[in-house]
C-alpha positions as CSV (number, residue, x, y, z in Angstrom):
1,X,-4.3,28.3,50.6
2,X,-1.0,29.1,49.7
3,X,2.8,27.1,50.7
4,X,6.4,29.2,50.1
5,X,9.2,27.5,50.2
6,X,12.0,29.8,51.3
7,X,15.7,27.9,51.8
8,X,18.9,27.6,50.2
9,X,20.3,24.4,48.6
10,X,24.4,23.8,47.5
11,X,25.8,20.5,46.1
12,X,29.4,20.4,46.0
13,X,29.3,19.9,42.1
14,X,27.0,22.8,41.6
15,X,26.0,26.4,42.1
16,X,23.7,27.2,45.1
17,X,20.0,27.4,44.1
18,X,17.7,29.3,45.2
19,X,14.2,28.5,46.0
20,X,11.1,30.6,46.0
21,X,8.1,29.9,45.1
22,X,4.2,29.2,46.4
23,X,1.5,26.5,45.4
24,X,-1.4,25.4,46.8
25,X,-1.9,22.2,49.2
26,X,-4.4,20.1,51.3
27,X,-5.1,20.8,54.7
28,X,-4.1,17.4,57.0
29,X,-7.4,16.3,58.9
30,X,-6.0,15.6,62.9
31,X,-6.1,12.4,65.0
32,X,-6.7,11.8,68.2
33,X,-5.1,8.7,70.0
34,X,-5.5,8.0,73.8
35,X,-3.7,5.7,75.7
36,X,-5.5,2.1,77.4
37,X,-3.9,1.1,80.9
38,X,-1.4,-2.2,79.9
39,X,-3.0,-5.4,80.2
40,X,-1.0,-8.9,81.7
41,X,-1.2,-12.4,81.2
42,X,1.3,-14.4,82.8
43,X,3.8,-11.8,83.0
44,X,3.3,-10.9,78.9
45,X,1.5,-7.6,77.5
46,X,-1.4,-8.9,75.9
47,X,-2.8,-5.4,75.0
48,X,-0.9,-2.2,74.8
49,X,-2.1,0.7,73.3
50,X,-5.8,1.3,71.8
51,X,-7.4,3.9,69.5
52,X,-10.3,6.1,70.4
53,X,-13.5,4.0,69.7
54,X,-17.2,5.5,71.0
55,X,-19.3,3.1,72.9
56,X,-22.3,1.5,71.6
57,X,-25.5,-0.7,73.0
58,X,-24.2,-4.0,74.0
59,X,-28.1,-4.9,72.6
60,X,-26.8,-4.0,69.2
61,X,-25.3,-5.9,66.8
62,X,-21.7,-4.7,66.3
63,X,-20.9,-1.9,63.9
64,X,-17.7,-2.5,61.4
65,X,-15.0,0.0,62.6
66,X,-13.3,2.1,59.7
67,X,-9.5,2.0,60.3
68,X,-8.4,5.5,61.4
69,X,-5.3,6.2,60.1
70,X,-2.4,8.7,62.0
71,X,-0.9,9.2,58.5
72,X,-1.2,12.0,55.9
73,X,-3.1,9.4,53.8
74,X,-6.6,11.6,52.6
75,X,-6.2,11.7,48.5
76,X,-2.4,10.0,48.2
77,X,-2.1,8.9,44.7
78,X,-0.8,6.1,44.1
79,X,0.3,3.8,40.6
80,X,-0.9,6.8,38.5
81,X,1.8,5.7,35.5
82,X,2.8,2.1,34.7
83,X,4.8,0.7,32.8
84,X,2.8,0.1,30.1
85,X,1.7,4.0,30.1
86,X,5.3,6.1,31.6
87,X,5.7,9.2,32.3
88,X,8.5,10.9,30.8
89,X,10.3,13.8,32.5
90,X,13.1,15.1,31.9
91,X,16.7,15.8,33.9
92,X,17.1,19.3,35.4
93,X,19.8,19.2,37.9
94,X,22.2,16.2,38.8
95,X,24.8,16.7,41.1
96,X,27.5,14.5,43.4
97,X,26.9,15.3,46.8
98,X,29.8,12.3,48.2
99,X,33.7,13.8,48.5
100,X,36.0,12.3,46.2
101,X,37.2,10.3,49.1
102,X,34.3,8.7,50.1
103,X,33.7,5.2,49.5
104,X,31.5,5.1,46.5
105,X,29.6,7.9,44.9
106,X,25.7,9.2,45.7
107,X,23.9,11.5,43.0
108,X,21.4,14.1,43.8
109,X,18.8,14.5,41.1
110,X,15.6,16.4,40.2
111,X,13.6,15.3,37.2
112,X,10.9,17.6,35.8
113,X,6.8,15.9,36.3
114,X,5.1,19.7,35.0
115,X,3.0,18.7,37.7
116,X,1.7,15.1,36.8
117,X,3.3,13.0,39.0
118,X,1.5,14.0,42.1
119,X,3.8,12.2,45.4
120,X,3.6,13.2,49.0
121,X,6.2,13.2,51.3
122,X,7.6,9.4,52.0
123,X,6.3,7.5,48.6
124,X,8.3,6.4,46.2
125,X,8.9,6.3,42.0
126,X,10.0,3.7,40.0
127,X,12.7,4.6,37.3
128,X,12.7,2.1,33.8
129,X,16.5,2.7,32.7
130,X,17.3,2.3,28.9
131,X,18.4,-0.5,27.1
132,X,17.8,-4.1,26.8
133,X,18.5,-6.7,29.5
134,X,20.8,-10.0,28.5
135,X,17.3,-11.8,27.0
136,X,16.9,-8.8,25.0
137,X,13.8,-7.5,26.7
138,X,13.8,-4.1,28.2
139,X,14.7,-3.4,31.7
140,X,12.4,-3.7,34.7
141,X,11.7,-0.6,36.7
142,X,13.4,0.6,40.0
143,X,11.9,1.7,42.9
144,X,13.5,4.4,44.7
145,X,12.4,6.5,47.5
146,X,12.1,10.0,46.8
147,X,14.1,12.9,48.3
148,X,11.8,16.1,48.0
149,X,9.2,16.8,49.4
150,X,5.9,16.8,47.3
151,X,6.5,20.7,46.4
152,X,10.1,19.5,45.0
153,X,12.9,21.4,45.3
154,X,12.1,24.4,43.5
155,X,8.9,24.8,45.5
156,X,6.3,24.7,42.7
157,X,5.3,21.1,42.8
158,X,7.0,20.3,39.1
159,X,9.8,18.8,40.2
160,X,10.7,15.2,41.9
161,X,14.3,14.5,43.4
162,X,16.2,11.1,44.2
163,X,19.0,10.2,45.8
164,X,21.3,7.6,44.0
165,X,24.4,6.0,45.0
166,X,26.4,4.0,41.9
167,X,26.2,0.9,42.3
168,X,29.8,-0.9,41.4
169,X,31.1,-4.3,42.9
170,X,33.5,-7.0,41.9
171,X,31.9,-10.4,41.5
172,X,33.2,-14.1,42.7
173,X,35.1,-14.0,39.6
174,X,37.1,-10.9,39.5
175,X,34.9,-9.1,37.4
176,X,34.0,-5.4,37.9
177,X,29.7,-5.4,38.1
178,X,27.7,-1.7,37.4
179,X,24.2,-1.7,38.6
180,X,22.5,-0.9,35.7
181,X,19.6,1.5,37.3
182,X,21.9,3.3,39.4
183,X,24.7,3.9,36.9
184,X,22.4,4.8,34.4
185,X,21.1,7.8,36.9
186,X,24.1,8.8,37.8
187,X,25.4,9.4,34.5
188,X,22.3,11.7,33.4
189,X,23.2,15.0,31.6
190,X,20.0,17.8,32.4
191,X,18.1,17.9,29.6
192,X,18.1,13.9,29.1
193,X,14.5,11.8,29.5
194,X,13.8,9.5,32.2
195,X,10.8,6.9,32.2
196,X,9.2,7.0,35.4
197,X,6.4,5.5,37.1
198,X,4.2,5.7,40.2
199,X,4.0,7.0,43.1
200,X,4.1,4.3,45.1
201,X,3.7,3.6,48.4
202,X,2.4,4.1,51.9
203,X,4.7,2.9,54.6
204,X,6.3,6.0,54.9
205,X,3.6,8.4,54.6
206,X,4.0,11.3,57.3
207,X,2.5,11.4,60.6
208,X,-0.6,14.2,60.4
209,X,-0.1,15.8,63.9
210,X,2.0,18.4,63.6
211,X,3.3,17.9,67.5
212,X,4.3,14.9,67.0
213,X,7.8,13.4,67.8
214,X,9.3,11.8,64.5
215,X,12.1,9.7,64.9
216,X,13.9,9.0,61.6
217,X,16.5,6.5,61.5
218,X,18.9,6.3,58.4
219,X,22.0,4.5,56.4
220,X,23.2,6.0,53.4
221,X,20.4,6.8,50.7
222,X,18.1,5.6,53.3
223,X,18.2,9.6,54.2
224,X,15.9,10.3,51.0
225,X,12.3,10.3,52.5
226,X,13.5,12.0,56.0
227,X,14.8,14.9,53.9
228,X,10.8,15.2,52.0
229,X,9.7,15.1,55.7
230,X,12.3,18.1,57.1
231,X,11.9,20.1,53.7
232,X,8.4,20.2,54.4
233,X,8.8,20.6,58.5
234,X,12.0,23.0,58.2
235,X,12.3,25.1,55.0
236,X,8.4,25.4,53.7
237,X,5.7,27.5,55.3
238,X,2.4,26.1,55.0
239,X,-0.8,28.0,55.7
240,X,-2.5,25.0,57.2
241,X,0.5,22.9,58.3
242,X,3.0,24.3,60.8
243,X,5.5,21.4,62.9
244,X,5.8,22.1,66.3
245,X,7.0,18.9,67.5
246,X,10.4,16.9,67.8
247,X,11.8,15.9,64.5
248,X,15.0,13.3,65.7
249,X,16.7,12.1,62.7
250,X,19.9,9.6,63.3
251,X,22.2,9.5,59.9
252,X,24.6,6.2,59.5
253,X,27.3,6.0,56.7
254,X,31.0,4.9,56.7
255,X,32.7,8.4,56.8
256,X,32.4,12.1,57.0
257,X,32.5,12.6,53.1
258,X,29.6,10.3,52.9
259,X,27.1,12.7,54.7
260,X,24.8,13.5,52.7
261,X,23.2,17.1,52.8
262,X,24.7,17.5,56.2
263,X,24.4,21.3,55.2
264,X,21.0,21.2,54.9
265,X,20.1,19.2,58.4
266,X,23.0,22.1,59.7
267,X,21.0,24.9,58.8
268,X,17.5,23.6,60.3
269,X,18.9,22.6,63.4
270,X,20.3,26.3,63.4
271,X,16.9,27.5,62.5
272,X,14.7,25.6,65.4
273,X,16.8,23.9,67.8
274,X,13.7,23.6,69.6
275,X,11.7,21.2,67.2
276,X,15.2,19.5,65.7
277,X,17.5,17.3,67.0
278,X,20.3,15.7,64.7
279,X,23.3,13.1,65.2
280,X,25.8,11.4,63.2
281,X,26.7,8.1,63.3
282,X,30.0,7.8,61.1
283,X,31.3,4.5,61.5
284,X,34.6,4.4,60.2
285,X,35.7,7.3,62.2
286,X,33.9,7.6,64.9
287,X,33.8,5.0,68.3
288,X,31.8,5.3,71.3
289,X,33.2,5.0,75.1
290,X,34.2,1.3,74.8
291,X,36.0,1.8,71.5
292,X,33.1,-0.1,69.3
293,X,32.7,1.4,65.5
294,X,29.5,4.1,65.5
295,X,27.0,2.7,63.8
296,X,23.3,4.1,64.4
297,X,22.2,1.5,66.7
298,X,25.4,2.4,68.5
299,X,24.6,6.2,69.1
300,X,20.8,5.5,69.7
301,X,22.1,3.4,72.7
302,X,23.8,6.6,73.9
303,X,19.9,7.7,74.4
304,X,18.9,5.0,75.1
305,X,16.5,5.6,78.2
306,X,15.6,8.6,76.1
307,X,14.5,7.1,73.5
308,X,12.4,4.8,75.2
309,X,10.3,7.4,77.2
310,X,9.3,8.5,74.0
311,X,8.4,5.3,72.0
312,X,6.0,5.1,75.3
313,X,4.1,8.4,74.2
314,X,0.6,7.7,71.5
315,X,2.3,10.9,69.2
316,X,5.8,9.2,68.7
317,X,6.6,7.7,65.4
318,X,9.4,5.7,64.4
319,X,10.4,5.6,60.3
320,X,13.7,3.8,59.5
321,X,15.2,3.4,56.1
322,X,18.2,1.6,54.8
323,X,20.1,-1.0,55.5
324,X,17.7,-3.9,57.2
325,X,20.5,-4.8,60.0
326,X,19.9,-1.9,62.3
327,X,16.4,-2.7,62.8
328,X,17.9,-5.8,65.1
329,X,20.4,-3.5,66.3
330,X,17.5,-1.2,67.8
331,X,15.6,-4.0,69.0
332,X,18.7,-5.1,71.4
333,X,18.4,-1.8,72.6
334,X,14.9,-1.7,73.7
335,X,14.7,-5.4,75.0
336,X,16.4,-5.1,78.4
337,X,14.6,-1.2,78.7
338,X,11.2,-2.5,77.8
339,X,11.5,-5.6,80.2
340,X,12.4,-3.2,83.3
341,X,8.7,-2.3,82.8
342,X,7.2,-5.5,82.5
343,X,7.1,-4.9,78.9
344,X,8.0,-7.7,75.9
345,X,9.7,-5.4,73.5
346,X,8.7,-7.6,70.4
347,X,4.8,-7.6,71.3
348,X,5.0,-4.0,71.9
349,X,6.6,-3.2,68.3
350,X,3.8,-5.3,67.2
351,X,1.9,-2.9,68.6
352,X,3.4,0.0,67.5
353,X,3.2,-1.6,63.7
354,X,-0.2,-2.0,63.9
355,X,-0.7,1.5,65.1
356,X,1.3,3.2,62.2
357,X,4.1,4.2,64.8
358,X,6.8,1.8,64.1
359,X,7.4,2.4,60.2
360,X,10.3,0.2,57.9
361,X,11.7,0.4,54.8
362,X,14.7,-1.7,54.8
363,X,16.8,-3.9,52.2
């Protein structure tokens, strides 16, 4: 079976690229979910939402139940290269994709694999930088999400892409700090080695159904895994994987210049309005009707009754990623909504957690 990846990518520091090629992937096995009626104890759900199970004679002695899982998870590698045994690829492309004005600066990079790091949409890599740490042992690996999707930017699988922003702050004392991961990424010249390791990582795997409604909810470089997701929903054609659901992603970050591939997101929203939905939460310049700062939790409340129809559906999965503070922020939300129902919003995320739909990746 064959996969093309057909779309256009420009960074601001860089000439477009263009990307066409085809490789071969796995066919996604489908999952069916049903909903249970709710079930009360003293005014509290006790029981929410079940899978599928097939009855059995009560006579019988109970058989164990495998896990069925709603996520692409059938042959995900995972821990292939330690740090003991790297892999080393090498820089191709690394770009600043923040305006000069924007309050720090984010780096998009792709790193050659040739193929041997096999990732899927939603895992991660860990990056060992160079150099000695103040006990003069080498650094500890990095984990960051990655930000293609498992055919990589340039559509024949050899390729994995981050998104980095610099880390610099000024300490208790005055002095200037550099992250030393971060800096060292963002100051990669193409052709320059990189020690990686993984994948790692299944949190974030995508959902399998193709109808499904994915909500992605983002600060900053917390946009890395939701742009493998839309890659693969948006800008590849896949012979035995075709998105025909709703595909919601919400994008926090301080100001305009900080939006990161908001050309990208532009043109699939242009290409299937339908199946993609996309709003900006920019919260330095941007206020809703009382005058509060727009952060994401902020414009979710703006759907708010929307949002919670869905999260009501077995086929709608939540992913955030980023900064861990919205997650409260969304919960205030759906308190007050859920309890109109009879619902206790905490038990029901609970719910939604252990069901795969409710998926976090926060720090």
């Amino acid at each position: 079976m064959a996969a093309a990846v057909t779309a256009a990518v420009s960074f601001p520091s860089t000439k477009s690229t263009s990307l066409t090629s085809r490789t071969s992937i796995v066919a996604p096995e489908r999952v069916v979910f049903k909903k249970v009626p709710l079930q009360y104890t003293s005014g509290r759900v006790v029981s929410i939402r079940a899978q599928v199970t097939t009855d059995t004679d009560t006579q019988a002695p109970p058989a164990k139940v495998e896990k069925v899982h709603k996520k692409q998870e059938e042959g995900v590698v995972v821990n292939k290269f330690k740090p003991k045994n790297p892999y080393i690829g090498r820089v191709l492309l690394n770009s600043k994709i923040t305006g000069d004005d924007a309050p720090g600066e984010t780096w998009h990079m792709v790193f050659s694999t040739e193929g041997e790091v096999p990732y899927r949409e939603g895992q991660s890599i860990g990056v060992i930088p160079e150099g000695i740490d103040k006990n003069g042992k080498p650094h500890k690996l990095r984990l960051y999400s990655i930000a293609s999707s498992a055919l990589g930017d340039f559509g024949d699988s050899k390729t994995v892409s981050l998104c980095v922003k610099r880390l610099v702050y000024t300490n208790d004392s005055g002095e200037i700090v550099k992250g030393v991961c971060s800096n060292f990424l963002c100051d990669l010249k193409p052709g320059s080695e990189v020690t990686i390791t993984g994948p790692v990582g299944k949190e974030m795997l995508m959902p399998k159904d193709p109808n499904a409604t994915v909500i992605m909810l983002a600060t900053g470089t917390g946009i890395a895994p939701f742009r493998s997701f839309l890659w693969k929903m948006f800008f590849e054609k896949h012979d035995d994987y075709k998105f025909n659901g709703l595909a919601w992603l919400f994008l926090g970050v301080p100001t305009s210049s900080s939006l990161l591939y908001k050309e990208e997101f532009e043109k699939m929203k242009e290409k299937s309005p339908e199946n993609f939905r996309l709003d900006f939460a920019v919260s330095r310049e941007q206020t809703n009707d009382k005058g509060e700062k727009m952060y994401i939790q902020t414009r979710m409340a703006q759907y708010a009754e929307e949002l919670w129809q869905l999260l009501k559906k077995d086929n709608t999965f939540v992913y955030m990623c980023g900064l861990k503070g919205m997650e409260k922020g969304i919960d205030d939300i759906m308190v007050s909504l859920a309890a109109r129902d009879g619902i206790d919003w905490i038990e029901y995320k609970r719910q939604l957690k252990k069901a795969e739909q409710w998926n976090v990746e926060v720090y």
